[in-house]
Each structure stands twice: as C-alpha cells, then as structure tokens.
N, C-alpha and C positions, 0 to 999 in steps of 0.2 A: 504494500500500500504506500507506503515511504511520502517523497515529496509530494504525489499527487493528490494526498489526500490531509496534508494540513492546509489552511483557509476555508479554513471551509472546516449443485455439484450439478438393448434396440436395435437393431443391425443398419437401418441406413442410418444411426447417430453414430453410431461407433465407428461408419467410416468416415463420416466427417468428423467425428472426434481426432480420428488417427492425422487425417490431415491438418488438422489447426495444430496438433502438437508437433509435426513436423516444421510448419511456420515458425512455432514459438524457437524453434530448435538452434534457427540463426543467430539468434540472439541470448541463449541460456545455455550454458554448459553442464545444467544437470540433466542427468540421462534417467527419463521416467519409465520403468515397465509399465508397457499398458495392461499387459497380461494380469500383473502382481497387484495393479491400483484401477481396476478400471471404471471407477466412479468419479469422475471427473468435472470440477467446477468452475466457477471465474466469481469475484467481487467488484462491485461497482459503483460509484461515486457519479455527480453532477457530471464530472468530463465527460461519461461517455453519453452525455445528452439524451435523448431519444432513447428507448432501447424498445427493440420490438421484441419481446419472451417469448414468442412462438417462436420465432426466427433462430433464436439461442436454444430454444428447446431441441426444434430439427438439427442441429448442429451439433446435438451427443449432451448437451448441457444438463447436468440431475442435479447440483445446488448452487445456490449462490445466496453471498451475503451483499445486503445493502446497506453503504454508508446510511444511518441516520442522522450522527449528530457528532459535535465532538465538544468537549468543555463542559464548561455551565451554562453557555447562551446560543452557540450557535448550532443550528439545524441545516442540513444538505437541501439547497435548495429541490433536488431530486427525488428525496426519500419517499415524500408521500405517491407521487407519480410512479416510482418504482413498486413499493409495496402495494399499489392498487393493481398495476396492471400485469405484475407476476401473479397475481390470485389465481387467475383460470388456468394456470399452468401444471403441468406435472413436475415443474420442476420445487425440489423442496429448498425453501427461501428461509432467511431471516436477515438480521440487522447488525451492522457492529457500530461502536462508540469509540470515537478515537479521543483516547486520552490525555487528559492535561493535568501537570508534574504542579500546576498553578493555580487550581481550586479547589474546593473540597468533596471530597466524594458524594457527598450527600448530594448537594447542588448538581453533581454533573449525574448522577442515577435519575435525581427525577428529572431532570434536563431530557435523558433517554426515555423514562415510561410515560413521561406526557407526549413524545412523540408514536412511541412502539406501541400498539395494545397489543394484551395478552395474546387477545386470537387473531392479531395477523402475520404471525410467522411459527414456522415448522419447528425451527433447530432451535436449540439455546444461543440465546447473545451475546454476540462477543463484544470485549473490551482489547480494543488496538494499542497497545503502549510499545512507544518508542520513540527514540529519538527526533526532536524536532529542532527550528531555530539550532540555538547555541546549544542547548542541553548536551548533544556530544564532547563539548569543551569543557563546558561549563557544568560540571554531572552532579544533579541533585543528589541529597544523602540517603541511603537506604531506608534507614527512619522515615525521613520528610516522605518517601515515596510510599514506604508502609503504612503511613498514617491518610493518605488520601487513599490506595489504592486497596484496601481492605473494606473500606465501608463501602466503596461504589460496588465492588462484587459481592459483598452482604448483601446490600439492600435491591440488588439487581435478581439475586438468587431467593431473594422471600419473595419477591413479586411475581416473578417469572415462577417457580416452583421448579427451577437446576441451575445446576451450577454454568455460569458463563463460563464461555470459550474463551481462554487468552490468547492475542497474537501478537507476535512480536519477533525482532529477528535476535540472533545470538547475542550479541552482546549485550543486549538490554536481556536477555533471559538467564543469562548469566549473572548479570548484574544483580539483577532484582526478580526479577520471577521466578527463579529455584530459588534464591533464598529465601523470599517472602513466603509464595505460596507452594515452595516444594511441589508434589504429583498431584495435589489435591483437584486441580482443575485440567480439562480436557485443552491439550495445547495447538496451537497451529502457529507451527513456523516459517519464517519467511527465509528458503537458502538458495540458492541460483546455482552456485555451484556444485553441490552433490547432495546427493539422498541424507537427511538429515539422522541416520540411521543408529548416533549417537544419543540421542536424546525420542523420548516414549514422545511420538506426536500422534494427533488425531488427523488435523489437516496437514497438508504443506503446500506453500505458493512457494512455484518452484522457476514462474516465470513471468515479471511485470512489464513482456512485451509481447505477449501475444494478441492475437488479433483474428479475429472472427466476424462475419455479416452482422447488421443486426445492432448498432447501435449510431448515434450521429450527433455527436457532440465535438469539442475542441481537443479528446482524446485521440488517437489513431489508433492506441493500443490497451490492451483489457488484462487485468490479473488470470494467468492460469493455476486452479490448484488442483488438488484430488485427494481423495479421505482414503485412512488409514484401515480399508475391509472393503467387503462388499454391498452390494444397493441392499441387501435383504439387513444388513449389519447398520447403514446409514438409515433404514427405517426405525430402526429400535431408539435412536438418540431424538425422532419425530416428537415435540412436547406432547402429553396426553391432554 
C-alpha cells in the first residue's frame, strides 16, 4: 500500500488470473506459486478511480480490501462507492485503516466504524501500519506506538466481533508488530522480493505494480496479493 495510500482475493478466472500475474512479474521479483496460493486478491484506494467489480471478478479476482479511512478524520474519498458496488459480487470484500503513529486509537477506531458497518464487508478489518512522512527517520517509541495501537485493535475487535488483520511491511513488523502484538493477530505482509516464508502470514502483497482491466483513476497500477490456503479455507475467516 506504501506511498499510494497516505493522503488520503473458476477456470476462465484463473487464466486471467495466470496472466495478470505474469504482468505483475516485470516489475516484482517475488516468484508466487499459483498452484500453492491460488486464491488471489488486489486492494484499493481512491487512485484507482472507477472500479468496475465484475470486471475484477472475470479477471480471477476472490478478495479485496478497500481503503476506508486513515487517522482520526480522514475518509477515502472512494470507500463508500467501493463498498456499494463490490456488494453484488462474488468477490469476498472488506476494508483497511491506514494508520496514524499521531492520534489516538480511540478516535481513529471510531473514525473506521462510522465509516464500515458491521454488515458491509466479509473478512475482518484490517489496520495498515507503516511507515509514512518522516517516521522512517524519525521512529516513534515502541510504547508511544503501543499505547495508540492496542486500543484501535481493541475497540475495532469488540465491534467487528474478530480480530483485525494487520498489515504492514518488515521493518515496521519487526519493529513493532511482533513485539506489540506477537501471533495474536492474522498478518498480511507487504514483500516484493521473496515469499515471506519467515514469518506465519495470512495475506501477502507481493506486488504494488500490477495491473488489471477494470478500474480508471490516476492509478495505472493495482496491489496484487493472495491468502495463505485455499477459497474453501478463505471462506471460514467470512464474518458470521
């Protein structure tokens, strides 16, 4: 998700599947079995404009997460238009929240559930934390980060009824997401370069220049990721 996302997962699928990940392939040095992961996603923010969900669906597409919000106050201008018009789809949807090191969890949870309701998304919600601005330089303290980022997945996990998804790339999970929250939460890692096969993940975006039909914004290119099992296994994490 990275820069694009601060300011702010059949047989004719699976051959378009095989070919978008071949695209992605120019541009990513990690080598995905399709065999071993063949449940395959994208996430999506305001860039990519438009997005027509059938289009993504024909095209192998079975989840995807939509930006909602990030902070205390700002909301994607896209969220709502997304989460309406993925509804009639087979694809299984939800929302992430990209996180801020600079308010406090409470504010930025209901910041998300006034945007989210309960019943319009499948998967658990995820919270994006990672490095933005300066914070790579400038690295907030473990504490500071523990003291905001435990009450938003608290209060996130009572209202939803499971535990959020955290996503985030290595160094910020190294940083602070093993230590904080250890295995307790389902992870989705961002790694480009190889299968992240060191670390228990549920997701992994393994490529933030792929590109698929099907959307029309100021983006060109779309998050590819794929979950950790198969569609029968991505059904069982569906909220009830």
């Amino acid at each position: 998700m990275a820069d694009k996302k601060k300011n702010a997962f059949i047989a004719a699928g699976a051959v378009m599947t095989a070919a978008a990940v071949g695209v992605s392939a120019v541009l990513s040095t990690a080598v995905v079995s399709r065999k071993r992961y063949p449940v395959f996603g994208v996430d999506v923010s305001n860039y990519q404009g438009e997005v027509d969900w059938h289009l993504l669906e024909e095209q192998g597409v079975q989840f995807a997460y939509i930006k909602a919000t990030e902070g205390s106050g700002h909301v994607d201008e896209s969220a709502r238009r997304n989460i309406e018009n993925s509804a009639d789809t087979g694809i299984k949807r939800s929302c992430y929240h990209f996180f801020s090191f600079d308010s406090s969890g409470h504010t930025q949870a209901q910041n998300f559930i006034s945007t989210v309701g309960r019943d319009e998304i499948d998967l658990p919600p995820v919270v994006d934390i990672e490095y933005y601005g300066d914070k790579a330089f400038d690295k907030p303290s473990r504490d500071e980060t523990e003291d905001v980022l435990i009450p938003l997945l608290d209060e996130l996990e009572q209202y939803y009824g499971v535990k959020p998804v955290i996503y985030t790339t290595l160094p910020v999970y190294f940083r602070y997401v093993k230590p904080i929250c250890g295995s307790d939460y389902p992870l989705w890692i961002r790694c480009k370069q190889t299968e992240p096969d060191f670390v228990d993940w549920t997701f992994w975006q393994y490529d933030d220049h792929g590109e698929l039909d099907g959307y029309y914004g100021d983006e060109r290119y779309i998050d590819f990721n794929v979950f950790n099992g198969t569609a029968e296994e991505l059904e069982e994490l569906t909220l009830k």
